[in-house]
RODO-2510 file (C-alpha; in nm, 4 decimals, decimal comma):
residues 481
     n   res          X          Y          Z
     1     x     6,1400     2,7822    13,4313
     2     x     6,0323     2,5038    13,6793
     3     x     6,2364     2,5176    13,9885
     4     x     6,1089     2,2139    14,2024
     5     x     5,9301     2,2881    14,4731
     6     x     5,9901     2,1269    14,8366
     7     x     5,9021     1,7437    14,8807
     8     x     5,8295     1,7030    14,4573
     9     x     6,1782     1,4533    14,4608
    10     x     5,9199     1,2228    14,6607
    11     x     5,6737     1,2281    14,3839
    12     x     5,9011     1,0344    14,1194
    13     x     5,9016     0,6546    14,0887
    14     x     6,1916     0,4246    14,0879
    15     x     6,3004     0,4650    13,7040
    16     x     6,2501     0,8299    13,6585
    17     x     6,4978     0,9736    13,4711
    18     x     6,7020     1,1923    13,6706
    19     x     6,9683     1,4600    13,4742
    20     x     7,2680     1,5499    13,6892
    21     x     7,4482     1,8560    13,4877
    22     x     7,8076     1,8830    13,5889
    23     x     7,7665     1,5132    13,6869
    24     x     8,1890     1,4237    13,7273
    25     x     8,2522     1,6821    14,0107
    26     x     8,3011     1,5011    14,3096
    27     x     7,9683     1,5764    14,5312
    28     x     7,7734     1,5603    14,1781
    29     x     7,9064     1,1691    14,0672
    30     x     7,8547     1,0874    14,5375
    31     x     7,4526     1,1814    14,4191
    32     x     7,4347     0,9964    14,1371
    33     x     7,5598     0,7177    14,2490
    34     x     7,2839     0,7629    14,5819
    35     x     7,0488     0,7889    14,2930
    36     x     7,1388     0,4814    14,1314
    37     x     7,1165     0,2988    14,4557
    38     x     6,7682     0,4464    14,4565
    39     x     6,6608     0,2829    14,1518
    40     x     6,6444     0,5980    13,9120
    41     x     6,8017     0,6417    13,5757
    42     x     7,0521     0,8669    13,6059
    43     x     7,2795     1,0377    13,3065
    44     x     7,4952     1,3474    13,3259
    45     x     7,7025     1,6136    13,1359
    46     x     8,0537     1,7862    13,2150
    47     x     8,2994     1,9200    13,0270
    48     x     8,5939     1,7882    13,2189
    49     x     8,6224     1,4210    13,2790
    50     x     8,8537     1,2313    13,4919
    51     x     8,9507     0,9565    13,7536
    52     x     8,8402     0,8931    14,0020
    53     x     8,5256     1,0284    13,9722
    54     x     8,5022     0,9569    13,6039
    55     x     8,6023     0,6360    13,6662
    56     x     8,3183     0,5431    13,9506
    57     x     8,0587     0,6981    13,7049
    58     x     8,1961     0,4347    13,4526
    59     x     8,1247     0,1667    13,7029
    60     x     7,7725     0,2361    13,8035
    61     x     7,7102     0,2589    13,4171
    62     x     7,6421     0,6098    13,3881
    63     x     7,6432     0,7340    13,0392
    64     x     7,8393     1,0676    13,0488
    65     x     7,7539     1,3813    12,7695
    66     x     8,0582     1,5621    12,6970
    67     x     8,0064     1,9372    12,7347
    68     x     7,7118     2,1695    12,7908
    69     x     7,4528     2,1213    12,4725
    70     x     7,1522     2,1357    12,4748
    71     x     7,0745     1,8102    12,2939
    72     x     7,1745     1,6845    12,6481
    73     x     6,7905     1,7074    12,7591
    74     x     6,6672     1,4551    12,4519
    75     x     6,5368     1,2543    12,5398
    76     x     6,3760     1,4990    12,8011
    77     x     6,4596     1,4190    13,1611
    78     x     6,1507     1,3751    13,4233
    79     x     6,4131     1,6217    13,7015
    80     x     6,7285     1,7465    13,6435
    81     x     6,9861     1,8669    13,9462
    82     x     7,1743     2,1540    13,8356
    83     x     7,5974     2,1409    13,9533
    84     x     7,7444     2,4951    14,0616
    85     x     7,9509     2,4593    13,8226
    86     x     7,7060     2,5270    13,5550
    87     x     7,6622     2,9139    13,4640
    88     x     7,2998     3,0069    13,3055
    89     x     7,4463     3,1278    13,0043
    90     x     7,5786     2,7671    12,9195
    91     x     7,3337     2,6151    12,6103
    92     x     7,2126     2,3537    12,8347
    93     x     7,0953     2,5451    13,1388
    94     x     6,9252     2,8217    12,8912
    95     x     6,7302     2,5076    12,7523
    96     x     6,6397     2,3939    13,0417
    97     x     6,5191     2,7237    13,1686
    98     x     6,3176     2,7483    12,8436
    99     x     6,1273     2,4037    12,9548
   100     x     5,8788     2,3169    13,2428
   101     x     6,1258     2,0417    13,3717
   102     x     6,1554     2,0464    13,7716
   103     x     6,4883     2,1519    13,8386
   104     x     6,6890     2,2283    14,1813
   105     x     7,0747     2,2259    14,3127
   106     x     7,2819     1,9215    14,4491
   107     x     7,2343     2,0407    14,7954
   108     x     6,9135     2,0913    14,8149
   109     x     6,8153     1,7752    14,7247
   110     x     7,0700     1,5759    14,9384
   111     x     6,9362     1,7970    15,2460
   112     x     6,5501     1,6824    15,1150
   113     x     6,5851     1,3781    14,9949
   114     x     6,8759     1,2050    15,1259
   115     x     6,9667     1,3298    15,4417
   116     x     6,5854     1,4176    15,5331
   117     x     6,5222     1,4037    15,9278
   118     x     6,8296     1,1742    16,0254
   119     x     7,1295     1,3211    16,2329
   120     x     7,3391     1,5181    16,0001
   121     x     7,7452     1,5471    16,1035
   122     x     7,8333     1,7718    15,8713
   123     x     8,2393     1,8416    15,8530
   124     x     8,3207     2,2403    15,7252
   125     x     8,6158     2,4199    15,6810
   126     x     8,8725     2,5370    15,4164
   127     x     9,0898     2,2486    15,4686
   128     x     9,0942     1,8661    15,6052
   129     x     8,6955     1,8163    15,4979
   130     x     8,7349     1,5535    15,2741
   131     x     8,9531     1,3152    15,5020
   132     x     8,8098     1,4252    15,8047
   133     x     8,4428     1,3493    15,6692
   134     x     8,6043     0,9755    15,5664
   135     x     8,7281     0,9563    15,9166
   136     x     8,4224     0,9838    16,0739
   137     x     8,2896     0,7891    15,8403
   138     x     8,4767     0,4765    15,9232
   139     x     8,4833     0,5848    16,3124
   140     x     8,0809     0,5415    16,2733
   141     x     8,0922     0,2478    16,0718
   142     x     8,3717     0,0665    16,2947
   143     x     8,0927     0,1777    16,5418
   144     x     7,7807     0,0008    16,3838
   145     x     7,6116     0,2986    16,3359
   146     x     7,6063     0,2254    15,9204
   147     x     7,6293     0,5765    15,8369
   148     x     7,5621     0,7383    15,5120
   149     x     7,8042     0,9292    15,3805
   150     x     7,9045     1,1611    15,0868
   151     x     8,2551     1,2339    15,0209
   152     x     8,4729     1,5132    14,8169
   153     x     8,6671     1,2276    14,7463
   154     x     8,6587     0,8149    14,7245
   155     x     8,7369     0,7217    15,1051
   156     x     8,9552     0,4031    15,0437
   157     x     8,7771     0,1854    15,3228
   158     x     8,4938     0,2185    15,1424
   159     x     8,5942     0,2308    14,7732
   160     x     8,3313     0,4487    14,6745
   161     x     8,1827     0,8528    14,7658
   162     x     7,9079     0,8066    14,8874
   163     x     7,5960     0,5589    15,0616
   164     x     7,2915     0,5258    15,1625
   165     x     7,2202     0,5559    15,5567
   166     x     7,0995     0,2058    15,6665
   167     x     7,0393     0,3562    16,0707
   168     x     6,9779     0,7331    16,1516
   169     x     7,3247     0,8846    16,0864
   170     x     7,4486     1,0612    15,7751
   171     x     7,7823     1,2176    15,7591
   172     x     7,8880     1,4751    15,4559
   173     x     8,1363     1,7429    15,3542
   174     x     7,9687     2,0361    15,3715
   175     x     8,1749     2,2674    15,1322
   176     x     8,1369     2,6662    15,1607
   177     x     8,1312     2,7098    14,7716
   178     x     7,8022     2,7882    14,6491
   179     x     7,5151     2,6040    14,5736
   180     x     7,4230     2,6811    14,2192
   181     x     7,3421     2,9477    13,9921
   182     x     7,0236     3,0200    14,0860
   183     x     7,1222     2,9641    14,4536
   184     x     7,4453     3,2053    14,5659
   185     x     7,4257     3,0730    14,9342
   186     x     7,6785     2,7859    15,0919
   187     x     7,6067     2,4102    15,0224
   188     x     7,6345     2,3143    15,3661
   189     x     7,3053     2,5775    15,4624
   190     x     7,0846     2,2887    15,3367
   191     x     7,2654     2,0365    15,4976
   192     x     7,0631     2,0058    15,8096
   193     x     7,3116     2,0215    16,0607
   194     x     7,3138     1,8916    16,3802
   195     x     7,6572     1,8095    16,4761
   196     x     7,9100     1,9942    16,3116
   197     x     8,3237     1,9587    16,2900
   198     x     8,4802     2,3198    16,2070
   199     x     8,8586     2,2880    16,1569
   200     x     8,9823     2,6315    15,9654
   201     x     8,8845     2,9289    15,8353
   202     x     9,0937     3,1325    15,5519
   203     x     9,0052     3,3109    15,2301
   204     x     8,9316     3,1036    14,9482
   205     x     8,7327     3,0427    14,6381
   206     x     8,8264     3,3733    14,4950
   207     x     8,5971     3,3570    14,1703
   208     x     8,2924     3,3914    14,4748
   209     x     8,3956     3,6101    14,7797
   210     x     8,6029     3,9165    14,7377
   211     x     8,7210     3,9157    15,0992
   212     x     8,7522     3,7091    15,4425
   213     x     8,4628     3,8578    15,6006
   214     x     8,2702     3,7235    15,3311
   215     x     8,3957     3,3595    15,3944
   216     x     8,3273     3,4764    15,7901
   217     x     8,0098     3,5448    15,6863
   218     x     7,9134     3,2025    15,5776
   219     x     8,0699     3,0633    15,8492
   220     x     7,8896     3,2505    16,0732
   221     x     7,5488     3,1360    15,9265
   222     x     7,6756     2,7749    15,9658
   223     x     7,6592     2,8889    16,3614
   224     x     7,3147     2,9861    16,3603
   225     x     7,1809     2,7422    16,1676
   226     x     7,2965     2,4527    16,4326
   227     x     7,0404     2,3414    16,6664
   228     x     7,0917     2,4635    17,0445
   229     x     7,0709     2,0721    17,1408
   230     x     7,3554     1,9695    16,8661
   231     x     7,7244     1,9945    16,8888
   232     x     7,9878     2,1973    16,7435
   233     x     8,3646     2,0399    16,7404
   234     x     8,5990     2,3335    16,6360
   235     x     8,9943     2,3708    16,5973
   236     x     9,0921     2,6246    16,8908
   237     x     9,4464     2,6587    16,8012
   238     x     9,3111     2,8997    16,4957
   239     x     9,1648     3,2387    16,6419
   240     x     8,9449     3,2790    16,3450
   241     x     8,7834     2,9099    16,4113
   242     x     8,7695     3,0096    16,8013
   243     x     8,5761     3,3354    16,7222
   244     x     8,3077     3,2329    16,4891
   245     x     8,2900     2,9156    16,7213
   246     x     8,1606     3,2036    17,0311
   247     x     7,8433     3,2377    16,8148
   248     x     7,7048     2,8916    16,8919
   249     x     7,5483     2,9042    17,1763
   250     x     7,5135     2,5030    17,1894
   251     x     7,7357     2,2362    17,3427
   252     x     8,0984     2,3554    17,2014
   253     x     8,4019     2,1059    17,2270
   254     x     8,7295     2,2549    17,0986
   255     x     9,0570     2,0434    17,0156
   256     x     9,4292     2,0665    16,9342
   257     x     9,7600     1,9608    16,9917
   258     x     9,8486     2,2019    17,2612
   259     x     9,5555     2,4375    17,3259
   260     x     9,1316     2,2983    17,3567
   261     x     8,9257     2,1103    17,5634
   262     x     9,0931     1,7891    17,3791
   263     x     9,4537     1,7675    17,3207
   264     x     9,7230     1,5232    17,2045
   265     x     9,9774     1,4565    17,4138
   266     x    10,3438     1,2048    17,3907
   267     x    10,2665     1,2583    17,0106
   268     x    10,5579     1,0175    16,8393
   269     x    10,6414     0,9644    16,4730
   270     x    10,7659     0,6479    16,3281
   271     x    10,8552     0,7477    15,9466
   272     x    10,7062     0,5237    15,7285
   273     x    10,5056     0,3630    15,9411
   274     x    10,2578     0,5926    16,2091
   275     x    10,1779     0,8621    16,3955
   276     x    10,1259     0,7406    16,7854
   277     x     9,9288     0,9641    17,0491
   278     x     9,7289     1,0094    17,3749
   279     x     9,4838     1,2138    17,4453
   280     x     9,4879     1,5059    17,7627
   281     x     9,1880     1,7458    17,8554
   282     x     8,8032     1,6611    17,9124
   283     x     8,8478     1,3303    17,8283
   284     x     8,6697     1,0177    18,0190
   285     x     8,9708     0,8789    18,2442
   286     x     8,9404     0,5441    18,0528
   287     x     9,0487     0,7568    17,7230
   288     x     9,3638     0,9041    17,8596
   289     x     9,6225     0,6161    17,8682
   290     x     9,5184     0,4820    17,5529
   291     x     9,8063     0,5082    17,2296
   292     x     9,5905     0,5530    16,9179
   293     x     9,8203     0,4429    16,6236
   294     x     9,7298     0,6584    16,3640
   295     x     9,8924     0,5639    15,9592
   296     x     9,9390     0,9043    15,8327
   297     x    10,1254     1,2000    15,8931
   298     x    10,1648     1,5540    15,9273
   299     x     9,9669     1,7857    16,2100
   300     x     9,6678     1,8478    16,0079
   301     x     9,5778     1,4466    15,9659
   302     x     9,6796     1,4396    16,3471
   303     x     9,3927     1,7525    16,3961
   304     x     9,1843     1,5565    16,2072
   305     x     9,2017     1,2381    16,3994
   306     x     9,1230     1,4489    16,7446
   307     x     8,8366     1,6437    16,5611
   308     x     8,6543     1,3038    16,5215
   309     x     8,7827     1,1057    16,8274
   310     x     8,5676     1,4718    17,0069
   311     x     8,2492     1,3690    16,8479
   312     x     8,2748     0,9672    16,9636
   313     x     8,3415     1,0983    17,3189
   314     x     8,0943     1,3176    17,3305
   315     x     7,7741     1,0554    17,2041
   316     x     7,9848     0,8024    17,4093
   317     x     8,1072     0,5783    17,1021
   318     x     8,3015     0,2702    17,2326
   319     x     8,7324     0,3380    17,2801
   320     x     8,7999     0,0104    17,1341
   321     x     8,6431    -0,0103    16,8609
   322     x     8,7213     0,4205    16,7865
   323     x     9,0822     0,2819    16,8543
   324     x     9,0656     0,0219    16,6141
   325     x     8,9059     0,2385    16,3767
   326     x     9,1585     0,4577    16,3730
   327     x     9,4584     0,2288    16,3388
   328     x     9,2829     0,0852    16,0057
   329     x     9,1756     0,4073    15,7833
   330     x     9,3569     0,3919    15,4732
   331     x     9,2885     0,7310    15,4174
   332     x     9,1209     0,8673    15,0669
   333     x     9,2319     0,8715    14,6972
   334     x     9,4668     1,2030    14,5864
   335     x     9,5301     1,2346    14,9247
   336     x     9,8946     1,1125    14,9983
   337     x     9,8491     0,9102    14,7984
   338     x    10,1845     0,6608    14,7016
   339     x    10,1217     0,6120    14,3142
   340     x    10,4539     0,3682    14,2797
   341     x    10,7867     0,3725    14,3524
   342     x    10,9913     0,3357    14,0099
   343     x    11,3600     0,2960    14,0307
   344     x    11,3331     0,3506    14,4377
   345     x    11,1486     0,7228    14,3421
   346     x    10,8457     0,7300    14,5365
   347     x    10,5332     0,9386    14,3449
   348     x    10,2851     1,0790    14,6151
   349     x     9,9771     1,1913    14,4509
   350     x     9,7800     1,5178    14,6321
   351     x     9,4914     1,7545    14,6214
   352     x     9,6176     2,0139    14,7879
   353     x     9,5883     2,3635    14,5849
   354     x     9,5133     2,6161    14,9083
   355     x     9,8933     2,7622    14,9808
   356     x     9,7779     2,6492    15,3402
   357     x     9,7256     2,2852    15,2421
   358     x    10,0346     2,2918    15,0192
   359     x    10,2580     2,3749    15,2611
   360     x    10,1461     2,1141    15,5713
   361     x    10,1265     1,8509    15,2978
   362     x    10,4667     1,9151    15,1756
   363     x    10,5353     1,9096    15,5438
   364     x    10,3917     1,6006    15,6198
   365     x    10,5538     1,4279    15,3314
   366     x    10,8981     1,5069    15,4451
   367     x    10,8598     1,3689    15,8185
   368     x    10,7043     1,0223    15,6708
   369     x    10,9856     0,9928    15,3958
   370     x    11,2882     1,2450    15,5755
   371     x    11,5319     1,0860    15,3259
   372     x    11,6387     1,1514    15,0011
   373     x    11,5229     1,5099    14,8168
   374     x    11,1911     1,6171    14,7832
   375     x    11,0325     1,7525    14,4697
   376     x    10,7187     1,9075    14,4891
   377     x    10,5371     1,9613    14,1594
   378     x    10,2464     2,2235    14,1316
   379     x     9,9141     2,2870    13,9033
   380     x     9,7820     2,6293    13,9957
   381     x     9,4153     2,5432    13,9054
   382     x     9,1502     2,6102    14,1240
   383     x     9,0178     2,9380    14,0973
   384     x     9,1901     3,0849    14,3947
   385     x     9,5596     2,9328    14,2513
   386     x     9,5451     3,1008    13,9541
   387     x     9,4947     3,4333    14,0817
   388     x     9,7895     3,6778    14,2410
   389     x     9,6277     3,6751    14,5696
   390     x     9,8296     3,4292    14,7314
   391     x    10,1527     3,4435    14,4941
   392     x    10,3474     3,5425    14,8261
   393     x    10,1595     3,2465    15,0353
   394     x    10,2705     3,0034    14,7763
   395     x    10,6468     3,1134    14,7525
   396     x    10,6206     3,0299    15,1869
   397     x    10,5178     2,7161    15,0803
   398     x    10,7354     2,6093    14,8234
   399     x    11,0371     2,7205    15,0355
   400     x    11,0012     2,3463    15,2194
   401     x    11,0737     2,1639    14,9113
   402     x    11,4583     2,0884    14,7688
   403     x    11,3182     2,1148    14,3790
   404     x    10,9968     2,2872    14,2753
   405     x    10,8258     2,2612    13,9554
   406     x    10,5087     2,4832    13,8961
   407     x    10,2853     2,3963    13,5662
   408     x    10,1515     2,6634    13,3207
   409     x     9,8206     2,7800    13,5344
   410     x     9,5486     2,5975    13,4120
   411     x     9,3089     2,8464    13,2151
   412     x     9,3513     3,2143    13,3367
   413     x     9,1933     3,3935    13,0230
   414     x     8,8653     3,5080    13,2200
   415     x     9,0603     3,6352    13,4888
   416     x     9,1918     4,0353    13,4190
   417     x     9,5622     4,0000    13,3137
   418     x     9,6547     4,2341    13,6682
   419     x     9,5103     3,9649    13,8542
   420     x     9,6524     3,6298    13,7282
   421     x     9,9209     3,3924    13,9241
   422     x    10,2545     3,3857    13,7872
   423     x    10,4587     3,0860    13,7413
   424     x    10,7568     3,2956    13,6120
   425     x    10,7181     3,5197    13,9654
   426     x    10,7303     3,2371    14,1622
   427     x    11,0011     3,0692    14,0492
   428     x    11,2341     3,3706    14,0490
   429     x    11,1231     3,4159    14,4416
   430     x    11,2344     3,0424    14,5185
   431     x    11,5543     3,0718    14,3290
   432     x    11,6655     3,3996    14,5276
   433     x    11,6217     3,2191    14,7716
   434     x    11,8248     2,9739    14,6659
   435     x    11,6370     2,7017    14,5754
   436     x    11,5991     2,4858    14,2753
   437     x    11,2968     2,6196    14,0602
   438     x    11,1106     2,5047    13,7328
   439     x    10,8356     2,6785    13,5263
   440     x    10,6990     2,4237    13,2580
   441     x    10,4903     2,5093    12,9871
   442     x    10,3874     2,1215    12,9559
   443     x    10,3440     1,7732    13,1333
   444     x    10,5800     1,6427    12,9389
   445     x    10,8657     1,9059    13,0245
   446     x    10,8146     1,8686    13,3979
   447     x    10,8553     1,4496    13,3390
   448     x    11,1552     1,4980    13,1589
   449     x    11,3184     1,7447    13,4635
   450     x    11,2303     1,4963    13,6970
   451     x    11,4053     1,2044    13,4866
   452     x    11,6963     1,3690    13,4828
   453     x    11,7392     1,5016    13,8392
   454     x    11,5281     1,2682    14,0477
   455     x    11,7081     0,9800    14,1956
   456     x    11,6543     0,6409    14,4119
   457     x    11,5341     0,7258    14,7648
   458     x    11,3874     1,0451    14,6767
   459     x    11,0452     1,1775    14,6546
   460     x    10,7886     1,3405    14,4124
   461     x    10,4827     1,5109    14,5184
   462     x    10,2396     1,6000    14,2532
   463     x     9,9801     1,8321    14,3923
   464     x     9,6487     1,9257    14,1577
   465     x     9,2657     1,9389    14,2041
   466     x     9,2386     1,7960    13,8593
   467     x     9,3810     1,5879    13,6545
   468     x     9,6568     1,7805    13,5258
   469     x     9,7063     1,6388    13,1891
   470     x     9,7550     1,2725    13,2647
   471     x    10,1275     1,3238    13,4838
   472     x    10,0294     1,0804    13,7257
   473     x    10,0992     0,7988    13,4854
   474     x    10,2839     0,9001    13,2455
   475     x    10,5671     0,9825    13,4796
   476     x    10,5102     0,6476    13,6249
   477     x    10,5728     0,5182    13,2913
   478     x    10,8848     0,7178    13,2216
   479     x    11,0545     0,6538    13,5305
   480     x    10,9423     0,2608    13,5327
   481     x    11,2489     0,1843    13,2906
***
């Protein structure tokens, strides 16, 4: 076993061959992609490849070993970077344990190598990270502070996860899953932050932390761990944000619509089109007249924009050029995403798998298209979703949709049989409630409920963190004719 130790990333040339293990998750294909900017070799292994990470991988060339063997090391590797995906009993990790090849975790080396000394903005939470880190993003860029970035997600503004920093700043997602296995502590502890944007805390990632305190607790560490001269930007409308936030002891800004030091006020939807707003609070008097347009929708996207519009007031980034900034982010990939519109039957692609997220996206999606029905179709795959603790959350969710379909969960046979998600459960909830329900056992028999109920002007929301067997274009295909 040959864990690297600190600084031995700087020792290899440009060329070394660099192994990224669990290479298509969506942090793992940002670094290899930094990597490949850096002039290394980079290939990878994962057992479950798709767009769009799959896809960028493609582009940059990357050759990609299906599953975990350990013929994935030949020809052997001069440092490998070990995804938390990756379990030591897999072949290829109890290889590479057998072998003297420097190894370490994804965050570890961002926080060493890429990020090093420059100002890290690091965006946490259980929900909003990945388009409030691309917000910021292009808030910074529209700025010309060339940020580098890395994305959960393929920010469409820039068209890819992840850069280099050109200047001083780096921005990232800094997830609370864990590091690796050989590494059970949050990714974002070895982010280096210095400015950090907090916007909710709720239980999640079930297959790691048994309760909410746990998930407190690593939020709590993310408090320490911020330098007394950096900056903490937290959502005070949640009490469980607002409490952890009283550990900082550093410069604290808090936002929201109606309660923090940075509100929204004359908020005004145009369907379709934008969400318009001003701001109110401890805001420079220049700042408080101006409408930012902002094209998305819902409260959380609305949260998000304030989040980030705290941090440019705060270092003193220009209004025009914030303003302008916001009125052009196009927002990331799975994320609201409008696939097509097929016989006047608009298909909105999602990420959302949280009952939280579900429900504000479902939300949101009704008060930019109000008309016609809304169907909401559901993977339960992430490890939380297909486990019973939120089966009640999720029939509070679904209750905001006219017709719900809910897939098969995704894989559930290492989870005890008392503590599996049901689909059958669910849908008996909605329909005593009287609401139209579906439980599919395939793709293709959620496709063919939607063909014959869905009509012109209404909606379809497809919400998975994978890539749920292809139903993003195949129902395209189906309903094209």
């Amino acid at each position: 076993m040959a864990m690297a130790s600190k600084g031995y990333f700087q020792q290899l040339k440009a060329g070394a061959h660099i192994h990224l293990m669990g290479i298509c998750g969506t942090a793992m294909g940002s670094l290899a992609g930094l990597l490949v900017d850096r002039g290394f070799k980079v290939t990878g292994s994962d057992q479950n490849v798709y767009p769009p990470m799959s896809t960028q991988l493609k582009d940059l060339g990357i050759e990609i070993m299906e599953g975990y063997k350990k013929e994935n090391l030949q020809p052997r590797p001069d440092f490998v970077v070990v995804g938390n995906v990756i379990s030591k009993h897999y072949e290829e990790a109890a290889a590479l344990l057998e072998t003297d090849i420097p190894f370490t975790s994804l965050p570890v080396m961002i926080g060493q190598a890429i990020i090093e000394d420059r100002h890290s903005l690091v965006v946490a939470g259980t929900h909003g990270k990945t388009t409030t880190t691309s917000m910021a993003t292009w808030l910074a860029e529209c700025c010309g502070f060339e940020p580098g970035y890395l994305i959960g997600g393929i920010p469409n503004n820039f068209k890819k996860s992840y850069r280099l920093p050109q200047k001083d700043l780096f921005v990232i997602e800094g997830d609370e899953y864990d590091t690796a296995f050989f590494d059970k502590v949050p990714k974002f502890n070895h982010y280096r932050p210095r400015t950090v944007i907090f916007t909710s805390c709720e239980f999640d990632h079930a297959d790691i932390y048994d309760s909410i305190d746990d998930i407190r607790k690593a939020f709590s560490h993310l408090m320490e761990i911020i330098p007394k001269d950096g900056l903490l930007v937290y959502y005070a409308e949640e009490d469980e944000v607002s409490s952890l936030a009283k550990k900082y002891t550093g410069k604290k800004i808090g936002y929201g619509i109606s309660r923090g030091d940075i509100r929204a006020r004359d908020i005004r939807v145009e369907p379709g089109k934008a969400t318009y707003f001003k701001l109110e609070g401890d805001v420079p008097e220049t700042w408080k007249d101006v409408e930012f347009c902002l094209p998305l929708f819902g409260d959380y996207n609305l949260l998000n924009a304030l989040s980030t519009l705290a941090v440019a007031i705060h270092y003193d980034w220009p209004l025009g050029r914030c303003k302008e900034a916001l009125e052009t982010f196009l927002s990331v990939k799975r994320r609201q995403e409008l696939l097509g519109e097929p016989g006047g039957i608009k298909v909105i692609e999602d990420f959302a798998h949280h009952p939280t997220a579900v429900k504000k996206t479902i939300q949101g999606v009704r008060r930019q298209f109000p008309d016609g029905r809304l169907f909401a179709v559901f993977e339960p795959r992430s490890a939380t979703s297909r486990r019973k603790v939120f089966q009640k959350a999720y029939e509070e969710a679904f209750l905001q949709a006219d017709y719900t379909l809910i897939a098969k969960p995704y894989d559930q046979s290492k989870i005890p049989e008392e503590e599996r998600f049901s689909t059958d459960a669910l849908i008996s909830s909605l329909k005593a409630h009287n609401k139209e329900a579906l439980g599919a056992d395939s793709v293709e028999e959620i496709i063919e409920s939607i063909r014959k109920e869905a009509q012109s002007g209404d909606t379809v929301l497809i919400m998975s963190n994978g890539g749920f067997d292809g139903i993003y274009v195949k129902l395209l295909s189906v309903l094209d004719v």
